[in-house]
C-alpha positions, 0 to 999 in steps of 0.5 A: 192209689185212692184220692187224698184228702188236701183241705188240711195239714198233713203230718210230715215225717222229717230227714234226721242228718248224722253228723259228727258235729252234731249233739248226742241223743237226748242232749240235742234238740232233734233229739228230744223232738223227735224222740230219740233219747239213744242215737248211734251218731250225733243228731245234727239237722232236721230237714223239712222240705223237698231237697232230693238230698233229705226230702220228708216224707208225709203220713196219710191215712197211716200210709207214708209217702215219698214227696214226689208220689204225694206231688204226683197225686196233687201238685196244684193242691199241695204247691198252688198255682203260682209256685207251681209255676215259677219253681215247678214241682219242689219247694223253693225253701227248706225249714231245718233244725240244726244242733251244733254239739262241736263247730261246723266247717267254715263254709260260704254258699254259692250264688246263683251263677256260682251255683249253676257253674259249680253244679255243672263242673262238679255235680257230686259236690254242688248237688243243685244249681240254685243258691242260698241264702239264709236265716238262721234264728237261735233258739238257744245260745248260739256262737257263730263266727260271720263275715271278715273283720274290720280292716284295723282288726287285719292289720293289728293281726298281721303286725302281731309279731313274729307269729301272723306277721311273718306268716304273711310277710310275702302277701304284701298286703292285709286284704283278706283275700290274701290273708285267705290265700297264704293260709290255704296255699301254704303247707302243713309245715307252714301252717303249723309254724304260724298256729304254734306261734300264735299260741305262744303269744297268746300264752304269753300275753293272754287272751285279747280278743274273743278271736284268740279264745275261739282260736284257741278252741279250736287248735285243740279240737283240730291241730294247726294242720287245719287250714281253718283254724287259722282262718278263723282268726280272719272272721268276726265272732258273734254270739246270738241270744235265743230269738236273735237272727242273722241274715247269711248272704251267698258269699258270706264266710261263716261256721256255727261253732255252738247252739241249737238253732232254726234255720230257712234257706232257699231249696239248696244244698250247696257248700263251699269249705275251707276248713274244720271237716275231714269232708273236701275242701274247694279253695278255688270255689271260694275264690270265686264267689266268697266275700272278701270285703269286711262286713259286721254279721247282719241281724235280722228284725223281725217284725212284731205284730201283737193279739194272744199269739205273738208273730213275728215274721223274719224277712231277709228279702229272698223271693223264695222263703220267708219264716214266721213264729207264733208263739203264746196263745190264741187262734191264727189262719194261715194265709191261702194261696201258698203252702206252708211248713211247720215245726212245733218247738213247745206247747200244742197246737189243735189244728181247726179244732179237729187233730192235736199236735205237742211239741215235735210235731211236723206238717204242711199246710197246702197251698189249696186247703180250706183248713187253715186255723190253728188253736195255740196252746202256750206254743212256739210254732215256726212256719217257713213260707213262700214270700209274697 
């Protein structure tokens, strides 16, 4: 195979992931990126990066090639020397686009000796040895559920009566790591048992909580056998405005329930899940490595620099990504040195006043290239990066 070209962005075609949760055709946005206005499954995430488990491929010269033959012919070019070095032959991070049509499974990712154990006991389940840390930024209304809630808020929940109350009578306590294992060890019967009653006493005395509402959504979507319908009266709800990010932690117990949002992550695909899927459930992992302590959903402030194209630059203090969005107008340069992978969410861009790229348009800039301006045309660019 002849030489590439490496002195420019190069197209990347993206992973497109089927999963029920996800949103249907035109309704999703990976589907009208991508245009796709007929799918026969929900369109659920889009996966820019390297991840054996949905790696991208590129399009060069109308050939279009796995990563690893693109690595193959130009490792240093594409990845530069120091990531080449410090995390070999992949990427350290992967760029998505998720549609989240009905809620996600509540769900923690492993740290990093989490991970290693997990991958080495069940590799068919944790499918890498490296952990997970996120950020997930809304680009439309988002409803996520993130972290355990207050202490009060647990107590005030096991004393409501004879529904929560009496399910955890034998836990002796309202930590919520007990609270965790009386609903995951009980049985179907139990567990339906306590659901039932909750939705009495909601009927009864109405809605009090924002919890109760989701709980209630859920019931229907799920049936009180479900261990995560109950547990999720266990987690703080948070709704997210379009340009709002969280910080997801390894560890950290959290399910999208709705929303079209971009998310950064370290270069992994290992979930741990309690409930809301038909997919397994690893109780025993959680158990492990989940955070139990009560803690608000952290938010994560960009920091904002001005000119015709506003940057932000999102930053949750992980060595392997960091996410940054242009949008607006006007001329950027993308720093050398490290690649960089870029999705395009509305407008144009014209790269180095040579190709021009709309909306859905996916690429990386090499690590080596020499081309790295980039003229905005009343766009929203996000690129996910190595940290520096």
């Amino acid at each position: 195979m002849s030489a590439l070209d490496f002195s420019g962005p190069i197209r990347l075609i993206p992973t497109v992931k089927n999963y029920d949760w996800g949103k249907e055709g035109a309704g999703s946005l990976i589907g009208r990126l991508m245009g796709i206005g007929d799918a026969a499954r929900p369109l659920a995430e889009l996966w820019l990066g390297s991840h054996r488990s949905g790696p991208a491929k590129f399009e060069v010269g109308g050939r279009k090639l796995e990563w690893d033959e693109l690595i193959e012919l130009g490792a240093k070019e594409v990845l530069g020397v120091s990531l080449l070095s410090t995390y070999g032959r992949q990427l350290p991070f992967l760029l998505k686009v998720i549609s989240v049509g009905r809620p996600l499974s509540i769900q923690a990712h492993p740290d990093k000796a989490a991970a290693a154990s997990l991958h080495a006991e069940r590799p068919e389940l944790y499918p890498d040895s490296n952990h997970k840390p996120e950020i997930a930024v809304a680009l439309t209304q988002a409803k996520i559920l993130m972290g355990v809630r207050p202490q009060s808020e647990l107590e005030a929940l096991s004393g409501s009566g004879e529904a929560f109350g009496g399910f955890i009578s034998e836990a002796g306590s309202v930590s919520a790591r007990q609270l965790f294992d009386a609903i995951c060890k009980s049985d179907d019967q139990g567990r339906c048992r306590v659901a039932e009653a909750i939705r009495e006493e909601i009927g009864a005395l109405g809605f009090r909580n924002e919890n109760e509402r989701v709980f209630m959504h859920l019931l229907d979507l799920f049936g009180p056998r479900d261990p995560g319908v109950l547990l999720s009266l266990l987690l703080n709800v948070c709704e997210l405005a379009p340009g709002q990010a969280l910080h997801v932690k390894p560890g950290t117990l959290h399910a999208y329930l709705s929303g079209d949002m971009l998310e950064c992550m370290a270069n992994s695909d290992n979930v741990a899940r309690a409930g809301l899927t038909t997919k397994p459930l690893d109780f025993e992992a959680l158990r492990r490595f989940a955070n139990f302590d009560a803690h608000a959903p952290e938010l994560v402030v960009p920091q904002e620099s001005g000119g015709a194209a506003m940057k932000k630059v999102y930053d949750a203090g992980a060595k392997e990504f960091q996410l940054v969005e242009w949008s607006g107008e006007g001329e950027i340069e993308l720093p050398p040195g490290r690649p960089f992978v870029g999705i395009c969410l509305r407008g144009e861009i014209e790269f180095s006043g040579e190709n021009t790229a709309a909306a859905g348009a996916c690429f990386i800039v090499p690590a080596e290239a020499g081309k790295r301006k980039m003229q905005l045309r009343r766009a929203q660019l996000f690129c996910a990066t190595a940290s520096v």
